[in-house]
Backbone as CSV, one residue per row, in Angstrom:
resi,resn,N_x,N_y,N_z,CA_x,CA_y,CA_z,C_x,C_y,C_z
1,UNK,-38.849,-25.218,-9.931,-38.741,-24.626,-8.594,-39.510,-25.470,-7.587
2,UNK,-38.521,-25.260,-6.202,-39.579,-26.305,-5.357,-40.550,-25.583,-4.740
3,UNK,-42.057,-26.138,-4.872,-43.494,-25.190,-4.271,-43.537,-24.989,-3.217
4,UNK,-42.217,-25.913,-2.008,-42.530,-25.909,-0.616,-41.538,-24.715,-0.316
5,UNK,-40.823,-23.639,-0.969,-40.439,-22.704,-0.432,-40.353,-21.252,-1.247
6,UNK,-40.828,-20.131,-0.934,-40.725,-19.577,-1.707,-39.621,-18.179,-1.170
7,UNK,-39.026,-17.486,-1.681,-37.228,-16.587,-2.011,-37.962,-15.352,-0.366
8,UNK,-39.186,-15.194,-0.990,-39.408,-13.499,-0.131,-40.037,-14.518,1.059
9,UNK,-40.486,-15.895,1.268,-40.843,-16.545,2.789,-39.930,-16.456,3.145
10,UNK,-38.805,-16.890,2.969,-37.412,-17.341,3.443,-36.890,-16.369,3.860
11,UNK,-36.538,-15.233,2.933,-35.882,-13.741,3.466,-36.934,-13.587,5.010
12,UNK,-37.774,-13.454,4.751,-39.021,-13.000,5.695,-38.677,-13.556,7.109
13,UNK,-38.928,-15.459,6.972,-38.771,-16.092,7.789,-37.194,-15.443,9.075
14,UNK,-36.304,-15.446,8.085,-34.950,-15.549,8.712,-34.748,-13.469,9.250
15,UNK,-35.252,-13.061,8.812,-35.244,-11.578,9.054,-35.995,-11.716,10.664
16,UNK,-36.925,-12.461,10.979,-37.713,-12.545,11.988,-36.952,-13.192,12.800
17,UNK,-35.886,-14.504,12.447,-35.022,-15.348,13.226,-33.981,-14.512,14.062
18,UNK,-33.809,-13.103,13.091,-32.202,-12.862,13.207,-32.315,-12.188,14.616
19,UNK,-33.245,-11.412,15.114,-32.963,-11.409,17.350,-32.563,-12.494,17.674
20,UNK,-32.709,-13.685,17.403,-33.105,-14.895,18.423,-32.198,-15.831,17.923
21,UNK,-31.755,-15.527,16.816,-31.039,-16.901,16.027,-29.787,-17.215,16.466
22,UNK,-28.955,-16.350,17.352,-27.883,-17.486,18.061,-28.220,-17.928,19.090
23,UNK,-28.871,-16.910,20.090,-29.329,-18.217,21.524,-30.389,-19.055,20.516
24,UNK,-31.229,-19.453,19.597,-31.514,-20.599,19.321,-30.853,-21.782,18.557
25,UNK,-30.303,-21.188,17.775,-29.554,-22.397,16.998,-27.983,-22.101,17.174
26,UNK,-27.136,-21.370,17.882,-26.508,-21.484,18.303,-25.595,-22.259,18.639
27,UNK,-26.097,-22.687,20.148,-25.431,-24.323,21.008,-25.313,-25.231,19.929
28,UNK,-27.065,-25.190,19.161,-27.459,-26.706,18.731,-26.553,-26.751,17.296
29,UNK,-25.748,-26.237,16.675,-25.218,-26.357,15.919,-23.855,-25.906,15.745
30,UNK,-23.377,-25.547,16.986,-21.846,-25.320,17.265,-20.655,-26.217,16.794
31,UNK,-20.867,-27.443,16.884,-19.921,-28.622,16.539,-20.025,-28.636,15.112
32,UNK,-21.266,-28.745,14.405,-21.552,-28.466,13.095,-20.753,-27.018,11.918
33,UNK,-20.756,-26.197,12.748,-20.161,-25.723,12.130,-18.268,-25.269,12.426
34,UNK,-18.524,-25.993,13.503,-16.790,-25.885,13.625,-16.109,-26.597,13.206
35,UNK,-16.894,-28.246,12.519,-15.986,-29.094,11.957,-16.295,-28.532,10.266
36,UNK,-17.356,-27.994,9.956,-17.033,-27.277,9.020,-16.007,-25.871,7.989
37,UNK,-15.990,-25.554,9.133,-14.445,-24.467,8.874,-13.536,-25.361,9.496
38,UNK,-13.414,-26.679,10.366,-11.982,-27.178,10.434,-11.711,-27.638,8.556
39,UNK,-12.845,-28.304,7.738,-12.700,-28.164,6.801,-12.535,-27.611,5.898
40,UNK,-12.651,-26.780,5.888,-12.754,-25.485,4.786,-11.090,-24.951,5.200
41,UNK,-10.579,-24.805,6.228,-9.254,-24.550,6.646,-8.017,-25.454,5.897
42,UNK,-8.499,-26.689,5.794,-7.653,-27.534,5.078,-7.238,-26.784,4.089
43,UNK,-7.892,-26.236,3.209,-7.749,-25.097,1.824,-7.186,-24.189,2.122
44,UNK,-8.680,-23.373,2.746,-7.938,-22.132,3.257,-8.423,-21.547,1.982
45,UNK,-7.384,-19.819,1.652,-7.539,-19.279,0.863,-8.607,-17.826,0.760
46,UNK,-9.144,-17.585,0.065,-10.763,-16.757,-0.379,-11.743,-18.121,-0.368
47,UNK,-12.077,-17.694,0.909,-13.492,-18.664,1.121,-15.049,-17.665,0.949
48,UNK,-15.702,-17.989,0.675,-17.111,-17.842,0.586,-17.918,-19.067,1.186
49,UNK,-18.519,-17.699,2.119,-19.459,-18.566,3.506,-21.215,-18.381,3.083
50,UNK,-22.025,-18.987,2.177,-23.333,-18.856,1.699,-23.822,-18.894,3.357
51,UNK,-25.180,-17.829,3.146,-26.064,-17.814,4.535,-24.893,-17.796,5.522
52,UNK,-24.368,-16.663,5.758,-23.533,-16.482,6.996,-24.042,-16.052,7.885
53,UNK,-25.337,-15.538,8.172,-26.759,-15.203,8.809,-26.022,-13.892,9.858
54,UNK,-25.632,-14.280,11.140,-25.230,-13.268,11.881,-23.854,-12.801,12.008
55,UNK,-23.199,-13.962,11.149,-21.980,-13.980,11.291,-21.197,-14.878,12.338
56,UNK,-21.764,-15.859,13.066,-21.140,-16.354,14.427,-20.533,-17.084,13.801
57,UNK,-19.837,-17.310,12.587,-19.235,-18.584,12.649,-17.609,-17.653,11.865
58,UNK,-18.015,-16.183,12.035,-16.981,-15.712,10.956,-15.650,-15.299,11.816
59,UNK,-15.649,-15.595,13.402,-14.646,-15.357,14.117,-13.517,-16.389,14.365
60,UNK,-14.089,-17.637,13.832,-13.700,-18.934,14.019,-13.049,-19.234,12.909
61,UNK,-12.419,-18.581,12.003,-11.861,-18.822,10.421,-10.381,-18.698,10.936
62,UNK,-9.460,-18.892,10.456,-8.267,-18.195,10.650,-7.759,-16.868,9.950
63,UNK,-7.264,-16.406,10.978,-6.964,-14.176,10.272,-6.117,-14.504,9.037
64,UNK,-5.831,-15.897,8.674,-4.632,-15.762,6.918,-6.046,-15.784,5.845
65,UNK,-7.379,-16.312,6.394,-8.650,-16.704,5.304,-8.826,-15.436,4.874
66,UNK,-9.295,-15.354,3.861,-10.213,-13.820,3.120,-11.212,-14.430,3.399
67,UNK,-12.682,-13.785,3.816,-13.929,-14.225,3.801,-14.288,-13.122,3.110
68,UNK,-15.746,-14.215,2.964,-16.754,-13.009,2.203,-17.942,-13.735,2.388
69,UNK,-18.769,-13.126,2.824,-20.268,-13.374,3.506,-21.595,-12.886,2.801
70,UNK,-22.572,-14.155,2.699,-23.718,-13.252,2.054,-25.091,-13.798,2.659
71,UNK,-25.968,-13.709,2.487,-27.083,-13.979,2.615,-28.458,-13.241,2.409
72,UNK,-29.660,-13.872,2.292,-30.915,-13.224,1.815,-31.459,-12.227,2.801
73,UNK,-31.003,-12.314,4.155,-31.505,-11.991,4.829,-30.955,-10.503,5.199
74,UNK,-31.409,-9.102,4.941,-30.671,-8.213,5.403,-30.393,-7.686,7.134
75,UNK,-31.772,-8.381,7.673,-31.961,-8.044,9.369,-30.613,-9.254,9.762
76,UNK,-30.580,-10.171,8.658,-29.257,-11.185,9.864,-28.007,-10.319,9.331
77,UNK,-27.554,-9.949,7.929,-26.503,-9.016,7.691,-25.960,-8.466,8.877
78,UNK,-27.424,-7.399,8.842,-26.750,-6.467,9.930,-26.517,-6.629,11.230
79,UNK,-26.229,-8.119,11.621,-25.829,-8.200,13.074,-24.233,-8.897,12.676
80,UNK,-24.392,-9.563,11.413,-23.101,-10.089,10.657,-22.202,-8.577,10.614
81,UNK,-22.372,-7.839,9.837,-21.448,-6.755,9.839,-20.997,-5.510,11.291
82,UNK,-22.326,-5.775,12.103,-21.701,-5.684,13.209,-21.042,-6.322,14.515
83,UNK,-20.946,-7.516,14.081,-19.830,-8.566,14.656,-18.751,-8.033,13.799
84,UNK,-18.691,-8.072,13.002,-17.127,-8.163,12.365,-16.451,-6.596,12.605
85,UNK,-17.425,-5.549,13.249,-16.750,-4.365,13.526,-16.453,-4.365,15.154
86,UNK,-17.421,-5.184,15.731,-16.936,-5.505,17.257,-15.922,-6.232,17.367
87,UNK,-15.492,-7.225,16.455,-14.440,-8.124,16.897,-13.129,-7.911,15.959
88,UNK,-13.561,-6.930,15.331,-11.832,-5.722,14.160,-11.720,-7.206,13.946
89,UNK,-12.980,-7.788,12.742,-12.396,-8.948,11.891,-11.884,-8.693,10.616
90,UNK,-10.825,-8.219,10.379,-10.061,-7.358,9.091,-10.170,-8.407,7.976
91,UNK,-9.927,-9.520,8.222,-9.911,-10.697,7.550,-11.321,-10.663,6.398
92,UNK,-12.836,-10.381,7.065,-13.805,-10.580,6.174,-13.609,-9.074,5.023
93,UNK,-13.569,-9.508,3.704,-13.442,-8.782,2.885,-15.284,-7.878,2.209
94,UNK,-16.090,-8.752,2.729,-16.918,-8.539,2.086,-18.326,-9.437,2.605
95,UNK,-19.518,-8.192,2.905,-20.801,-9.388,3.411,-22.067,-8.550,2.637
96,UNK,-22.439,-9.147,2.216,-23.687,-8.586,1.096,-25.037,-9.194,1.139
97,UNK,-26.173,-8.440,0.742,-26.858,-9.487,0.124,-27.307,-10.212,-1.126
98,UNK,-27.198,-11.609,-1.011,-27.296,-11.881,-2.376,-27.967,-13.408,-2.437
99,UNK,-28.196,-13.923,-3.340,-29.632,-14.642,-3.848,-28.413,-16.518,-3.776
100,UNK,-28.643,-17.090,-3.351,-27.391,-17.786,-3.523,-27.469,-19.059,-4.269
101,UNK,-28.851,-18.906,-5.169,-29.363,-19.187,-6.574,-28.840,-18.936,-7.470
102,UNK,-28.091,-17.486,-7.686,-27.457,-16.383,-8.525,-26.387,-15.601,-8.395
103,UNK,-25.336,-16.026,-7.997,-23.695,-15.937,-7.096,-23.476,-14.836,-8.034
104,UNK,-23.446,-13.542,-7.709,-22.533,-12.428,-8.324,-21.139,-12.202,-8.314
105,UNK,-20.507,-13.476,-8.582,-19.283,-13.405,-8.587,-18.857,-14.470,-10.137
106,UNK,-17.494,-14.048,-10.408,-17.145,-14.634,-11.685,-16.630,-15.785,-11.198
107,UNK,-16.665,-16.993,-12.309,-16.623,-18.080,-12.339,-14.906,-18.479,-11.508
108,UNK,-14.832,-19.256,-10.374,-13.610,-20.054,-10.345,-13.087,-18.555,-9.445
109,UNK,-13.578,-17.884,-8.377,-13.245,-16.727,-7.798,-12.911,-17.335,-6.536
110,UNK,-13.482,-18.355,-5.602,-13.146,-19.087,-4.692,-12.104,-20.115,-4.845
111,UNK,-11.353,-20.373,-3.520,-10.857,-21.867,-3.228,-11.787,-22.487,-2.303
112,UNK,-12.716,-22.218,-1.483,-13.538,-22.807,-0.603,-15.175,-22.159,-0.771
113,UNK,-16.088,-23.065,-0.904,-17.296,-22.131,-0.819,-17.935,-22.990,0.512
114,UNK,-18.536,-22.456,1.157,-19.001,-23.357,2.636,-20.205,-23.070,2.969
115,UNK,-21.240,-24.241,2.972,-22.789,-23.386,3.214,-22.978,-24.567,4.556
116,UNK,-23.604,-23.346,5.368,-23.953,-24.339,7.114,-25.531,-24.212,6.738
117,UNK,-25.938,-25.479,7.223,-27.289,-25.229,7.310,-27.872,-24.083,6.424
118,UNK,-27.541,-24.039,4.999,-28.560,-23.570,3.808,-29.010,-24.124,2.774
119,UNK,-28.458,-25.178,2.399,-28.875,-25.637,0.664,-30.602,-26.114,1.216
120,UNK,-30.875,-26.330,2.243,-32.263,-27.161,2.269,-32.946,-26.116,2.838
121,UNK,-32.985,-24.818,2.765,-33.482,-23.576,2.660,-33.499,-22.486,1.685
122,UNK,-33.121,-22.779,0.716,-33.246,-22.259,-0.865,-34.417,-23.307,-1.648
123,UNK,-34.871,-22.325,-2.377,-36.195,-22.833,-3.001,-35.679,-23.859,-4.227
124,UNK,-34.767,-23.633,-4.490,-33.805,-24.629,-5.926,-32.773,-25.356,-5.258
125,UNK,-32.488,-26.237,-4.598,-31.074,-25.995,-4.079,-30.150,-27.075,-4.954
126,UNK,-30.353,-27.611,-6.346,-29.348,-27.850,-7.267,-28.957,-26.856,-7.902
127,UNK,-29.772,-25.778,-8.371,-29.480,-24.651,-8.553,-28.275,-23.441,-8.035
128,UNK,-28.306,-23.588,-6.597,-27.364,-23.095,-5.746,-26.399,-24.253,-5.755
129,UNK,-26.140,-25.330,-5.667,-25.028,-26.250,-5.515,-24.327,-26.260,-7.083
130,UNK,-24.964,-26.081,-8.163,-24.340,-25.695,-9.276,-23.630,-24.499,-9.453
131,UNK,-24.269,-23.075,-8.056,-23.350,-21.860,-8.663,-21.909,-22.222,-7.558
132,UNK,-22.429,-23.014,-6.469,-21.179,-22.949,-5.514,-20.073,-23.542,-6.695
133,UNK,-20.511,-24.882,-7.401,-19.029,-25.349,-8.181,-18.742,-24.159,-9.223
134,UNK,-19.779,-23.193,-9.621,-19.506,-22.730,-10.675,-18.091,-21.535,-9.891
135,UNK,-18.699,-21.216,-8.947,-17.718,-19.863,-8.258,-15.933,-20.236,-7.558
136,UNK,-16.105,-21.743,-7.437,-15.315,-22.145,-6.989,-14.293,-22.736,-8.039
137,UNK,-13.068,-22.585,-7.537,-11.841,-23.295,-8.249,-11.469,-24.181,-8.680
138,UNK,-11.044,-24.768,-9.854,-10.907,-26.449,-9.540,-10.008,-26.877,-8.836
139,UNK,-10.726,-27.993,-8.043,-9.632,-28.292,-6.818,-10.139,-28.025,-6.042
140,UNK,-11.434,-26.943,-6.089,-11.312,-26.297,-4.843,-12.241,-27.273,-3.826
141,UNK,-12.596,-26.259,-2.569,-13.251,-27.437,-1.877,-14.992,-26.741,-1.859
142,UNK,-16.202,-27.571,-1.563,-17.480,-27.057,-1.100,-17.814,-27.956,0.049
143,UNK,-17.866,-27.319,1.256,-18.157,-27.425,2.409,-19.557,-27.343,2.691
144,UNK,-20.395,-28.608,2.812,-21.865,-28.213,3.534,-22.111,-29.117,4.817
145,UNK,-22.902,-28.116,5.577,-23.171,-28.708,7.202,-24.512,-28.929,6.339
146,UNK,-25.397,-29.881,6.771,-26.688,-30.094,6.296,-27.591,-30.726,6.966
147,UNK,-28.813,-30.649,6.938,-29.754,-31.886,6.985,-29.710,-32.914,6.645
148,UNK,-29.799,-34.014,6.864,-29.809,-34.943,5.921,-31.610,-35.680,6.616
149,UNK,-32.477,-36.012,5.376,-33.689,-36.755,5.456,-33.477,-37.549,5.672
150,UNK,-34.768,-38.476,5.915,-34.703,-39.664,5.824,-35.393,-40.577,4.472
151,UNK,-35.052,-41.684,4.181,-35.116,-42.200,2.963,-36.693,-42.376,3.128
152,UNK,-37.138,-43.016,4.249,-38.596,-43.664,4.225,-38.482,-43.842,5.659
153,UNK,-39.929,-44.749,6.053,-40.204,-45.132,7.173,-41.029,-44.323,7.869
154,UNK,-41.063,-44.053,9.424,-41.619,-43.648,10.246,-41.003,-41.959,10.321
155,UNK,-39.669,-42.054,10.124,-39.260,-41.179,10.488,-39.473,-40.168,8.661
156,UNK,-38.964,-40.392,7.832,-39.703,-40.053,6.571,-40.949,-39.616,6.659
157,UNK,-42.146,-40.154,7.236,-43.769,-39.683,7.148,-43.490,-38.119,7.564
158,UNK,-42.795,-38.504,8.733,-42.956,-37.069,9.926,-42.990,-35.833,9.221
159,UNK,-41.528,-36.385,8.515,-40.967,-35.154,7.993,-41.393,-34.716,6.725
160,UNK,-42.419,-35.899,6.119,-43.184,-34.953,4.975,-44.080,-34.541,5.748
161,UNK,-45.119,-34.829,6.746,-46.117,-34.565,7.113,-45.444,-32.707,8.014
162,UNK,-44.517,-32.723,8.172,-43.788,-31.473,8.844,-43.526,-30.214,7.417
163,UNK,-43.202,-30.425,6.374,-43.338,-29.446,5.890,-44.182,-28.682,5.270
164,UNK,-45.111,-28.690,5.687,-46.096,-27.422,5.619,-45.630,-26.326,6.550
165,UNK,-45.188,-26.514,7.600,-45.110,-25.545,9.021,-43.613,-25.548,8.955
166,UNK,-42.745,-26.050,8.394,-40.983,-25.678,8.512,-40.983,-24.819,7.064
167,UNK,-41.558,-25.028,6.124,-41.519,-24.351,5.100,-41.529,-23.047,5.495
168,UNK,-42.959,-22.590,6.317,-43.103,-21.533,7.037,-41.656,-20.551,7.543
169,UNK,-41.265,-21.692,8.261,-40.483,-21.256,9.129,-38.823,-21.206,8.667
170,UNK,-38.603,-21.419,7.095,-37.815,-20.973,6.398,-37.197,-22.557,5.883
171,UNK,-37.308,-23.599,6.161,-36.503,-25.012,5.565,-37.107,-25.653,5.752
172,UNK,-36.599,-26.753,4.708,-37.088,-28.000,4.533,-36.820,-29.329,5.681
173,UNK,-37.437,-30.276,5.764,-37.512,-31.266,6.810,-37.251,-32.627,5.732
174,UNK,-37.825,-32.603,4.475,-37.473,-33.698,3.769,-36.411,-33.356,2.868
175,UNK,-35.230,-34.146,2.957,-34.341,-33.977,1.752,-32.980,-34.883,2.227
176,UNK,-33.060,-36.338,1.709,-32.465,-37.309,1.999,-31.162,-37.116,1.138
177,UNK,-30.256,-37.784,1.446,-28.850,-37.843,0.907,-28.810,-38.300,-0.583
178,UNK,-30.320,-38.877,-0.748,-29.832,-39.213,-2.343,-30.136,-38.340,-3.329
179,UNK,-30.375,-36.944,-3.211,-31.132,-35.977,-3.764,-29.848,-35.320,-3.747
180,UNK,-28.464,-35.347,-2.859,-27.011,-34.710,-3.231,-26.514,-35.826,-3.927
181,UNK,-26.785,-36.934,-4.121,-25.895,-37.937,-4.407,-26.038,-37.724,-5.740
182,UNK,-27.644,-37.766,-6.714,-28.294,-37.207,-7.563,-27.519,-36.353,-8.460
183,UNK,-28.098,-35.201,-7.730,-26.916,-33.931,-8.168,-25.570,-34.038,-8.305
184,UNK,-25.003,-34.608,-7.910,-23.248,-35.134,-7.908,-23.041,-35.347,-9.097
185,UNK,-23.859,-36.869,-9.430,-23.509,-37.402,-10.917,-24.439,-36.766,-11.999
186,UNK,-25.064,-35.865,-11.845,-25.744,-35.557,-12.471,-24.929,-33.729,-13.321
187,UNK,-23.997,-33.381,-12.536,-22.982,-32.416,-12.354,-21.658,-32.805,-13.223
188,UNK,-21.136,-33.913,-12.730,-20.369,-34.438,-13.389,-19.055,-33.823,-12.845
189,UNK,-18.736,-32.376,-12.147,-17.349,-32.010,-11.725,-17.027,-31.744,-10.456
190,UNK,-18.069,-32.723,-9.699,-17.542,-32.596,-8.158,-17.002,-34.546,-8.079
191,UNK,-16.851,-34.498,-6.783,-16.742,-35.967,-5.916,-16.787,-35.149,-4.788
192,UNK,-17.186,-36.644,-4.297,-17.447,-36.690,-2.649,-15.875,-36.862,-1.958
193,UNK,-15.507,-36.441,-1.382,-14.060,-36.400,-0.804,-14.235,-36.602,1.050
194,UNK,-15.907,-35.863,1.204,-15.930,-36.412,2.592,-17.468,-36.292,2.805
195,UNK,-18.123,-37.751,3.787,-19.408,-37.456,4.725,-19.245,-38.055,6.041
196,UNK,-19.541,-37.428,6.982,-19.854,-37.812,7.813,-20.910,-37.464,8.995
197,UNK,-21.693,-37.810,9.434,-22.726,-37.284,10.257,-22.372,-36.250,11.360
198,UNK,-23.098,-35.484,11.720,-23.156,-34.623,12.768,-24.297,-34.232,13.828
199,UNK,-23.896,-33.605,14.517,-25.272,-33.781,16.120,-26.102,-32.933,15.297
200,UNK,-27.254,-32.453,16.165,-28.109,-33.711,16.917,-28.136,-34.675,16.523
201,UNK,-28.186,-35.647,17.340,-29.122,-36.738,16.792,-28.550,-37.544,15.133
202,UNK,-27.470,-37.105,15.077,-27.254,-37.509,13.416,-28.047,-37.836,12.494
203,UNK,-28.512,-36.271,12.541,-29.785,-36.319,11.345,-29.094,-34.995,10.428
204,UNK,-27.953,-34.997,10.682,-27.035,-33.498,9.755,-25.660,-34.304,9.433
205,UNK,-25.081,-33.981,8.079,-23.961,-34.657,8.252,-23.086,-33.511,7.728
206,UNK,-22.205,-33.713,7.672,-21.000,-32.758,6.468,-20.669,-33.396,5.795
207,UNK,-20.759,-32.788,4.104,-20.712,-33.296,3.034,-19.731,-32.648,2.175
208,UNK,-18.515,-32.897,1.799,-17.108,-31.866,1.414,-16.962,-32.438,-0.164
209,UNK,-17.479,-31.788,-0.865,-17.295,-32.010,-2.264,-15.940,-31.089,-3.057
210,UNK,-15.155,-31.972,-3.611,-14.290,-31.342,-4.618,-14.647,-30.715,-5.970
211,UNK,-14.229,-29.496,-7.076,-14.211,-29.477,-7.956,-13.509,-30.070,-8.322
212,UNK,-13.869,-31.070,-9.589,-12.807,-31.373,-10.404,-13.080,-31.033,-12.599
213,UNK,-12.214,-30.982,-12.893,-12.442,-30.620,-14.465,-11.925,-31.902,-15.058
214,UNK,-13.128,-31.871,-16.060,-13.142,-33.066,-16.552,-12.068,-33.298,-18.077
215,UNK,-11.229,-33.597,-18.472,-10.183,-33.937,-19.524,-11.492,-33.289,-20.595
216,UNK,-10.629,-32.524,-21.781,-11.051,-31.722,-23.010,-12.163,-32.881,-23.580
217,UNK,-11.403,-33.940,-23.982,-11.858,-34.813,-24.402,-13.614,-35.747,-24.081
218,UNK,-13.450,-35.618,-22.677,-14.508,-35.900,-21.988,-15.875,-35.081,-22.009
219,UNK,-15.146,-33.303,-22.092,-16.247,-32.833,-21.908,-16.892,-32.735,-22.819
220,UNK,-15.973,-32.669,-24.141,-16.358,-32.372,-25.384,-17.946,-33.459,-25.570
């Protein structure tokens, strides 16, 4: 487990976010997550949206998607489930809370799983990137808006010297691209199918990983 975050800070942290959390991160991550459901749309299908926090991103799906929404946080839930009764979103099937370490759903239940700005706010987050392939289809797609660190340098110091006080405040500041790249081959049933950076500052990119199943033979 990683020491710089712990399950009940995080709930805590983001329960405190959830007044404030679309006029703050909002704007600053609007493009981020709209090219993320333009992706996840490619599929389509029963998508699962990890950390759907208030829900702002669940109006922007298309009415053919099934959604289903979860997150740790029950104070952001409940502004999530009351968006989706203000805006008669018939489409979301389902918003819960749940640990996204520990996916209560059976294996291969998704065609899309899509996490915005969460894997680098879970205290394990190979852990969670193992249940997204586990929940998802083969074929299917995993959609993440993310952070991306930096490898080293000046800009690297910062951001170790920064997590003491973002930890706090529910995520991580260090966690460079080779720590998904890592996990990839280390997984063995995704590929990378897409990255590309995203605002601010292109220090976030989207990262669209495929399931794939590996021949009998192979896995054996």
């Amino acid at each position: 487990m990683d020491k710089a975050l712990d399950k009940r800070v995080v709930a805590a942290a983001y329960d405190r976010w959830a007044p404030i959390y679309d006029m703050v991160f909002g704007p600053v991550f609007r493009r981020g997550r709209r090219a993320a459901i333009a992706a996840a749309e490619q599929t389509g299908g029963r998508i699962l949206e990890v950390g759907v926090g208030t829900g702002i991103s669940l109006p922007h799906y298309a009415a053919t998607s099934q959604l289903f929404g979860i997150d740790i946080s029950e104070e952001m839930l409940e502004r999530a489930r009351a968006r989706v009764r203000q805006l008669g979103l018939s489409n979301v099937e389902d918003i819960r809370v749940m640990d996204a370490e520990a996916l209560d759903f059976p294996d291969a239940t998704f065609d899309v799983v899509v996490a915005q700005y969460v894997v680098t706010a879970v205290p394990n987050p190979e852990r969670a990137l193992d249940e997204f392939v586990r929940v998802v289809r083969p074929g299917g797609l995993i959609v993440i808006a993310t952070r991306i660190g930096a490898e080293g340098g000046l800009r690297g110091g910062i951001e170790k010297a920064l997590m003491p006080v973002t930890s706090r405040l529910g995520w991580r500041t260090e966690f460079a691209w080779d720590r998904y790249a890592r996990w990839a081959r280390a997984a063995g049933t995704v590929e990378l199918v897409e990255r590309r950076p995203l605002p601010p500052l292109g220090h976030f990119a989207l990262l669209c990983f495929r399931r794939i199943d590996l021949p009998v033979a192979a896995a054996a």
